[in-house]
PASEBA-1860 file (N, C-alpha, C; in nm, 3 decimals):
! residues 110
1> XXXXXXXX> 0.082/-0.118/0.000/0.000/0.000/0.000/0.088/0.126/0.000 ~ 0.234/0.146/0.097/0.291/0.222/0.084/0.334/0.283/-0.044 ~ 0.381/0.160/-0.139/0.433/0.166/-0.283/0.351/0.234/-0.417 ~ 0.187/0.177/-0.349/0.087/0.242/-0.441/0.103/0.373/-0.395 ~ 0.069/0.475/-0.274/0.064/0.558/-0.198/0.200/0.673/-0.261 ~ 0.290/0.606/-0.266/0.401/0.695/-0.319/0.426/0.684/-0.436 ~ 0.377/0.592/-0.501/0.390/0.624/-0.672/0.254/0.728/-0.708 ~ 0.188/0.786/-0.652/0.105/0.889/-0.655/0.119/0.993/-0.607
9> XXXXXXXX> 0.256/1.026/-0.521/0.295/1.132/-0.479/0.402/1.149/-0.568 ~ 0.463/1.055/-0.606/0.591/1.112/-0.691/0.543/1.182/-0.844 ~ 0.411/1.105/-0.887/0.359/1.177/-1.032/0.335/1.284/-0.984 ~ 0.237/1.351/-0.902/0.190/1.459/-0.857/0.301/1.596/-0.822 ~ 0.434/1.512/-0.773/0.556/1.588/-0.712/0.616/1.641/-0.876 ~ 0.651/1.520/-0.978/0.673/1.547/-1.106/0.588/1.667/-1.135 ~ 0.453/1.630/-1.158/0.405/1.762/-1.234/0.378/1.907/-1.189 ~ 0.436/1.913/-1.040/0.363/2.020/-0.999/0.533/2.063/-0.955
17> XXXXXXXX> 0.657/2.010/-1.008/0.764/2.090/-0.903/0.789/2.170/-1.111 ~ 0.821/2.305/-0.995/0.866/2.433/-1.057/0.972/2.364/-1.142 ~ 1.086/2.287/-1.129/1.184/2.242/-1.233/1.149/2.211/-1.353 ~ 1.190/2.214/-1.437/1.120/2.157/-1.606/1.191/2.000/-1.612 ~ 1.102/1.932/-1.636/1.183/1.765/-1.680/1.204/1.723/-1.535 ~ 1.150/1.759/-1.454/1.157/1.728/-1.310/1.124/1.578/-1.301 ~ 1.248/1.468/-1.210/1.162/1.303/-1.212/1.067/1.296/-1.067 ~ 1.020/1.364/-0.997/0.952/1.357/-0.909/1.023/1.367/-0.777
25> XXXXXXXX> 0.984/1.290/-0.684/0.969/1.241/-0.529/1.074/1.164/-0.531 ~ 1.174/1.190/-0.472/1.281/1.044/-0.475/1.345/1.025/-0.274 ~ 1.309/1.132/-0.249/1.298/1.064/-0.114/1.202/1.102/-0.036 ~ 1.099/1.036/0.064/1.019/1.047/0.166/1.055/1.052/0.284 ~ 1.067/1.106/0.413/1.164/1.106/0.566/1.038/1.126/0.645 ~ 1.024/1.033/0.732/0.993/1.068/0.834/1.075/1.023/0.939 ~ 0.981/1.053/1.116/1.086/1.025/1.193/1.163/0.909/1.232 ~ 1.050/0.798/1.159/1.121/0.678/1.189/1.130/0.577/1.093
33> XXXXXXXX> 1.149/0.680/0.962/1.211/0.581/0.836/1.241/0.663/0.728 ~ 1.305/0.631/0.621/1.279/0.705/0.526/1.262/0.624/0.391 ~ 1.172/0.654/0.301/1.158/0.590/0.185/1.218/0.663/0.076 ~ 1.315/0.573/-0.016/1.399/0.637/-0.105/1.338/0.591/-0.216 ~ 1.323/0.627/-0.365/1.294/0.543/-0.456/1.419/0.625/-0.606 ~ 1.416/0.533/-0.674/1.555/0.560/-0.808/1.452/0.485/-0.909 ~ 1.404/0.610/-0.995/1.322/0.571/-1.111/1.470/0.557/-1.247 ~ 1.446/0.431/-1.296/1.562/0.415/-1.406/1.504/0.526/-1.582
41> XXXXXXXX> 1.574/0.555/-1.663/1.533/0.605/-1.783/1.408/0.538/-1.859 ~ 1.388/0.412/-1.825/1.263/0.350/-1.868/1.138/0.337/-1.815 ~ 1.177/0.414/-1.653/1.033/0.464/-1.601/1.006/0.307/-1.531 ~ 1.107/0.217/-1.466/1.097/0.122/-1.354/1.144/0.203/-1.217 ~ 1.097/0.185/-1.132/1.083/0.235/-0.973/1.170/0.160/-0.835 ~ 1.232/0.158/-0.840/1.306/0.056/-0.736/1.304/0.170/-0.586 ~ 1.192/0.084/-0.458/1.212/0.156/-0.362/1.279/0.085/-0.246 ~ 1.334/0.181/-0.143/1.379/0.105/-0.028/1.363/0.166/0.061
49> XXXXXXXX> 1.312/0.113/0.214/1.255/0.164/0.320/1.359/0.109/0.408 ~ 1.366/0.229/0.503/1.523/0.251/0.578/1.512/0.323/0.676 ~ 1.631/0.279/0.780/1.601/0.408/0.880/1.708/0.522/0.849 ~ 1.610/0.612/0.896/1.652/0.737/0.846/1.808/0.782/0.891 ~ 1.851/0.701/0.936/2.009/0.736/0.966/2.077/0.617/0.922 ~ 2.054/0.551/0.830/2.133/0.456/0.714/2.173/0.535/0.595 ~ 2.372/0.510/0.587/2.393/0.549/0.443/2.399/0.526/0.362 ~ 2.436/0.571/0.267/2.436/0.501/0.119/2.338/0.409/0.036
57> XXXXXXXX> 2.189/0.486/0.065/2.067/0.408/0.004/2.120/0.447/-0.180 ~ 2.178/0.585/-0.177/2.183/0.599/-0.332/2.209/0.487/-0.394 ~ 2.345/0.469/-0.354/2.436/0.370/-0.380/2.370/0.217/-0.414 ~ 2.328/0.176/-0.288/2.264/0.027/-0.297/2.114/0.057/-0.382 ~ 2.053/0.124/-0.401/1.927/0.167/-0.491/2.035/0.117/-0.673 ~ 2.111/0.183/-0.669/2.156/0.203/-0.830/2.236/0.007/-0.826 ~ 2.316/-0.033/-0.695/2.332/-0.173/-0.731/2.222/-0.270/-0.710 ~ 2.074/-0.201/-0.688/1.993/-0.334/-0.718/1.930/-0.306/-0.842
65> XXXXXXXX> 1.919/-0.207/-0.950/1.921/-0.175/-1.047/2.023/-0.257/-1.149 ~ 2.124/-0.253/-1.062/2.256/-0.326/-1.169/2.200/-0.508/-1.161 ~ 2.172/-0.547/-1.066/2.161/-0.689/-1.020/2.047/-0.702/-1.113 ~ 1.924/-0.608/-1.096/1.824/-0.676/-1.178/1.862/-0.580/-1.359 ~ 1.911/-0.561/-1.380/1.940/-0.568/-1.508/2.040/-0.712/-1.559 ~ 2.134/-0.744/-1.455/2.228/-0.806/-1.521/2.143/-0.976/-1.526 ~ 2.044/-1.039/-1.418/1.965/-1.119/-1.395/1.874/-1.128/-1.374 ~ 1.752/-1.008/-1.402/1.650/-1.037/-1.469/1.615/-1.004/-1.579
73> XXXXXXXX> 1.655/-0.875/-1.618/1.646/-0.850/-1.768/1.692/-0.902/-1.889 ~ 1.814/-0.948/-1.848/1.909/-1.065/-1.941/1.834/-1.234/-1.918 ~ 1.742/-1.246/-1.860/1.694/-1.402/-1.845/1.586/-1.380/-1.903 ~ 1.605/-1.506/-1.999/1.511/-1.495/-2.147/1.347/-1.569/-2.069 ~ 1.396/-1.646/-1.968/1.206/-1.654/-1.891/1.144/-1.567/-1.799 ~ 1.198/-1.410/-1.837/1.161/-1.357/-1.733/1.049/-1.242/-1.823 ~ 0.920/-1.160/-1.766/0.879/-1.075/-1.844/0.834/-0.950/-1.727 ~ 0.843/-0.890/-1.829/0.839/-0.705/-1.723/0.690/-0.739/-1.658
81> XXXXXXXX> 0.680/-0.703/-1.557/0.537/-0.710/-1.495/0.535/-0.802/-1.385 ~ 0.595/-0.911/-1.429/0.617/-1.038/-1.351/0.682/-1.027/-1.265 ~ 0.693/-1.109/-1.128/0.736/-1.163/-1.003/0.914/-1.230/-1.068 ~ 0.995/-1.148/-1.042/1.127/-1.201/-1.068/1.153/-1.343/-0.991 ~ 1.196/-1.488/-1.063/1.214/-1.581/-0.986/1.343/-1.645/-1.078 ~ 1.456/-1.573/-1.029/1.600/-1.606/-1.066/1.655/-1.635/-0.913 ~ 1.695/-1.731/-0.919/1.808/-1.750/-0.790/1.921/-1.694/-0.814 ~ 1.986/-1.677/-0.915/2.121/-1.563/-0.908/1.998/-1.430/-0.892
89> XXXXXXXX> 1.934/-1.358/-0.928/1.937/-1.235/-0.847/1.884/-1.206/-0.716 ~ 1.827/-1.311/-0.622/1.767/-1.349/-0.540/1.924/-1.347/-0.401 ~ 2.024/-1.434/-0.521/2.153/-1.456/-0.439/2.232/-1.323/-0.415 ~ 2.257/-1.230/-0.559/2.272/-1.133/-0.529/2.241/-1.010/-0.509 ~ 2.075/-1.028/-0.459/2.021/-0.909/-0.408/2.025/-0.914/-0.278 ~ 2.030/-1.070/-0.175/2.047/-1.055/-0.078/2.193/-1.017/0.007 ~ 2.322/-1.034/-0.086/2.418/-1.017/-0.091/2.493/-0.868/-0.076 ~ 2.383/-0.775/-0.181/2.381/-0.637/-0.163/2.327/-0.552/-0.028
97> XXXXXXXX> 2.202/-0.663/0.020/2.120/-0.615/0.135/2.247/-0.645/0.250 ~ 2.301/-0.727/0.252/2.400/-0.775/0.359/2.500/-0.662/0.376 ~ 2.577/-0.653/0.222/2.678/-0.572/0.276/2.606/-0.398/0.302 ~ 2.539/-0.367/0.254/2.429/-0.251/0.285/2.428/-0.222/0.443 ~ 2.360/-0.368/0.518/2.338/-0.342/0.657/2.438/-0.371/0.716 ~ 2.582/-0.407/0.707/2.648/-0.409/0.764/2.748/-0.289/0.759 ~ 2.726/-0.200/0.689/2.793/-0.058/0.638/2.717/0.064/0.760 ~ 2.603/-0.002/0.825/2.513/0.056/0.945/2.416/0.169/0.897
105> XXXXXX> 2.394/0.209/1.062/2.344/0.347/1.019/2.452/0.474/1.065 ~ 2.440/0.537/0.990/2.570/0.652/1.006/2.453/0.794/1.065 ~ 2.454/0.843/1.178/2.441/0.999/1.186/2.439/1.004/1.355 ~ 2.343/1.060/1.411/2.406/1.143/1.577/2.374/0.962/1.632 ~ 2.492/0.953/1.728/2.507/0.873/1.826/2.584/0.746/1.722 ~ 2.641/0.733/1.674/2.693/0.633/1.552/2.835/0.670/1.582
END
């Protein structure tokens, strides 16, 4: 519900921010999370929900972008829309999540 919820704030953020060619909403904060999302040039959405004093969501946002390009988009049984079911990107998406949370959360008291 969150995902529906903010893909309706980010169109709305697109059309209504003063910038021209503006891509919308790319981060949400509140006090006890923050939702990041990295829309790719083809208009796919990759979000991640975090606490708000974790770094480097950019970062791990653009390598699960890389993971599912390199193993799902390249796997000839896979189709856009669909439930990704590759065990290599499964292996290395959890792989990314690992070293992600073990990089912590970085800001006051850290």
């Amino acid at each position: 519900m969150l995902a529906s919820m903010f893909h309706s704030l980010f169109a709305i953020g697109s059309q209504l921010s003063p910038e021209i060619g503006s891509s919308g909403i790319e981060m949400l904060e509140t006090d006890t999370f923050k939702l990041h999302c990295f829309q790719t040039l083809t208009g796919i959405k990759f979000m991640v929900l975090a606490d708000p004093r974790q770094a480097g969501i950019d970062s791990l946002l653009r390598k699960i972008y890389e993971i599912y390009s390199d193993f799902a988009l390249k796997n000839p049984f896979y189709s856009l829309e669909m439930p990704i079911r590759c065990e290599l990107f499964d292996q290395n998406l959890k792989l990314a999540l690992e070293v992600a949370e073990k990089a912590g959360p970085f800001g006051p008291g850290s």
